[in-house]
C-alpha positions as a Markdown table, in Angstrom:
| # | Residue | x | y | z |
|---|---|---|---|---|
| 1 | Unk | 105.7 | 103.9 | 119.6 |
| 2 | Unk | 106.8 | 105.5 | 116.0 |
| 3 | Unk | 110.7 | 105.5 | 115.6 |
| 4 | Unk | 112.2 | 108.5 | 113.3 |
| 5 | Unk | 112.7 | 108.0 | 109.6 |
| 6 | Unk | 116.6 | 107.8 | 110.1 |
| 7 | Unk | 116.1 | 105.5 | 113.0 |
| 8 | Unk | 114.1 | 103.2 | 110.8 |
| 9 | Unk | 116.4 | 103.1 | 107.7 |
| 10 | Unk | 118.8 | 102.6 | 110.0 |
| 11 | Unk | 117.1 | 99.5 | 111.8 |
| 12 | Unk | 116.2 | 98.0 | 108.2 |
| 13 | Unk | 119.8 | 98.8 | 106.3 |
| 14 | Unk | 121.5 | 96.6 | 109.5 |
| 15 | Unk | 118.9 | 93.9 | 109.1 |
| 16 | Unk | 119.9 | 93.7 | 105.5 |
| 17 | Unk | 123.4 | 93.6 | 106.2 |
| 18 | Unk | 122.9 | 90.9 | 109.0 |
| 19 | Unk | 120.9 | 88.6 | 106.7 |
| 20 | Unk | 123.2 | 89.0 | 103.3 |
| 21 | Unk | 122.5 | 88.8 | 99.9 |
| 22 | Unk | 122.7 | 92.4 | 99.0 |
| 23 | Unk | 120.2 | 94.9 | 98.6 |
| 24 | Unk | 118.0 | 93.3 | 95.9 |
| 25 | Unk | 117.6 | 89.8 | 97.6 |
| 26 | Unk | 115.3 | 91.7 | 99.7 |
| 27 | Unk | 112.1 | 93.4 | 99.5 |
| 28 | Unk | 111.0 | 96.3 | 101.1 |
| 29 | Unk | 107.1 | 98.0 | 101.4 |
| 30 | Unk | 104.5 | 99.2 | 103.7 |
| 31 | Unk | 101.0 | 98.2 | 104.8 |
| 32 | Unk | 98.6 | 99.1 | 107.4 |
| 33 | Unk | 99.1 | 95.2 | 108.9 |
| 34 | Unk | 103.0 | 94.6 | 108.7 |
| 35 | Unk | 102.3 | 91.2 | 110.0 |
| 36 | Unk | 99.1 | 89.9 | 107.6 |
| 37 | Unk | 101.3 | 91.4 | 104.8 |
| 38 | Unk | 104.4 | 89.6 | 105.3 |
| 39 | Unk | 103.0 | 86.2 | 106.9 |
| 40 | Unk | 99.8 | 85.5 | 104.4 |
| 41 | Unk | 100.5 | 87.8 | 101.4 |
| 42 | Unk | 104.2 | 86.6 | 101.0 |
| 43 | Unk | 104.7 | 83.9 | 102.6 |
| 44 | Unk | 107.9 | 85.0 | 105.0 |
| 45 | Unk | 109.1 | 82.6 | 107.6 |
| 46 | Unk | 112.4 | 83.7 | 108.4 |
| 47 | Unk | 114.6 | 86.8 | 108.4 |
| 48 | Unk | 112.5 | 89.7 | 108.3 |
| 49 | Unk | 111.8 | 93.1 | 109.8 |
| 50 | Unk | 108.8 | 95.4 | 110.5 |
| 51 | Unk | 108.8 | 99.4 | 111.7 |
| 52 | Unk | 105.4 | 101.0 | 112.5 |
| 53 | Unk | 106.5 | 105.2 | 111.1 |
| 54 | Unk | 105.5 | 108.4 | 112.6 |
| 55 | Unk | 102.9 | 109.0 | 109.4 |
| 56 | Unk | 102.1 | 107.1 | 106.1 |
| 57 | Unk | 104.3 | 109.9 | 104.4 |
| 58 | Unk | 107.3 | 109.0 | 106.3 |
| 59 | Unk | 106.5 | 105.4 | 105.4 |
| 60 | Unk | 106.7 | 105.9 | 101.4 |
| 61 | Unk | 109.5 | 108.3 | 102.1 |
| 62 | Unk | 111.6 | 104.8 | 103.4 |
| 63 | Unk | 110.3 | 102.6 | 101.2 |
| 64 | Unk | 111.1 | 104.8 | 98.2 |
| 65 | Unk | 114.3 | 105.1 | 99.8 |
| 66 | Unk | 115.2 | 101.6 | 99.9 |
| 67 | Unk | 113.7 | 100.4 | 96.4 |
| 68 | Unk | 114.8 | 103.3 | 94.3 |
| 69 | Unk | 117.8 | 103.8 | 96.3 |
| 70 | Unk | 118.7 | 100.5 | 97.5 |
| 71 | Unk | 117.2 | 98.8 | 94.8 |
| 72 | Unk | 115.8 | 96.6 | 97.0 |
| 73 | Unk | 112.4 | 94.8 | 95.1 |
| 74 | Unk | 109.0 | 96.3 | 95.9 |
| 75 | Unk | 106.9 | 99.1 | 94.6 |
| 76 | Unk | 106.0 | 102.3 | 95.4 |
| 77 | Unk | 102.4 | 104.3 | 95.4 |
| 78 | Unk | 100.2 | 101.4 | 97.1 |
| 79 | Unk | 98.6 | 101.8 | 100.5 |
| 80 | Unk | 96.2 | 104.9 | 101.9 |
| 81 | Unk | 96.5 | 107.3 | 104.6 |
| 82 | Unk | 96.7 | 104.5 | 107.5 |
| 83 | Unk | 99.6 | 102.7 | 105.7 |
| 84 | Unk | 101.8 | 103.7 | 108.7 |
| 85 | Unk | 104.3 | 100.5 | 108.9 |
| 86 | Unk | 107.3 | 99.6 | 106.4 |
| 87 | Unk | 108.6 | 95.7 | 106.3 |
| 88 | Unk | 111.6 | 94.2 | 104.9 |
| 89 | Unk | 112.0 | 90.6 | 104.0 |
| 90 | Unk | 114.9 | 88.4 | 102.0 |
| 91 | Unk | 113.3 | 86.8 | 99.6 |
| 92 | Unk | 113.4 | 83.2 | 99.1 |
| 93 | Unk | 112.4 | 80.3 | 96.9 |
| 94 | Unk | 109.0 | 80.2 | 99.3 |
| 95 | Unk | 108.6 | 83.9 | 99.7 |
| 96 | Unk | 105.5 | 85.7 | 97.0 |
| 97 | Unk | 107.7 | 87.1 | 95.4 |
């Protein structure tokens, strides 16, 4: 089930403070496949966090939150109409990027 926007900024911002680093150690975006994204595309093996949104509005709405808020790395614009899940990861020597 779809948590609220709030709910998932606010499951995201205490992952972020649990794992360190600040802000822009981490990376933040959205994808249809939270789990192909982060596992095969970059590489994450350890401290990371996926929320499935309520639409793929509400999706961009946190991940533009967190990168040009936060400034947490990532990008925004990507994705289609089913991008419906945001993910967070600390980046590390063996994450892409």
């Amino acid at each position: 089930m779809a948590k609220s926007k709030q709910e998932i900024i606010s499951d995201i911002e205490g992952h972020i403070q649990k794992g360190g680093g600040g802000y822009n150690a981490w990376y933040v975006g959205i994808s249809e496949d939270a789990e192909d994204r982060l596992f095969n595309e970059h590489k994450v093996k350890e401290w990371y966090i996926y929320r499935q949104a309520s639409s793929s509005q509400v999706a961009r709405e946190i991940e533009n939150y967190f990168v040009n808020v936060r400034d947490t790395d990532g990008g925004t614009g990507g994705g289609d109409e089913n991008t419906d899940m945001v993910y967070a990861y600390k980046k590390t020597a063996y994450t892409n990027p």
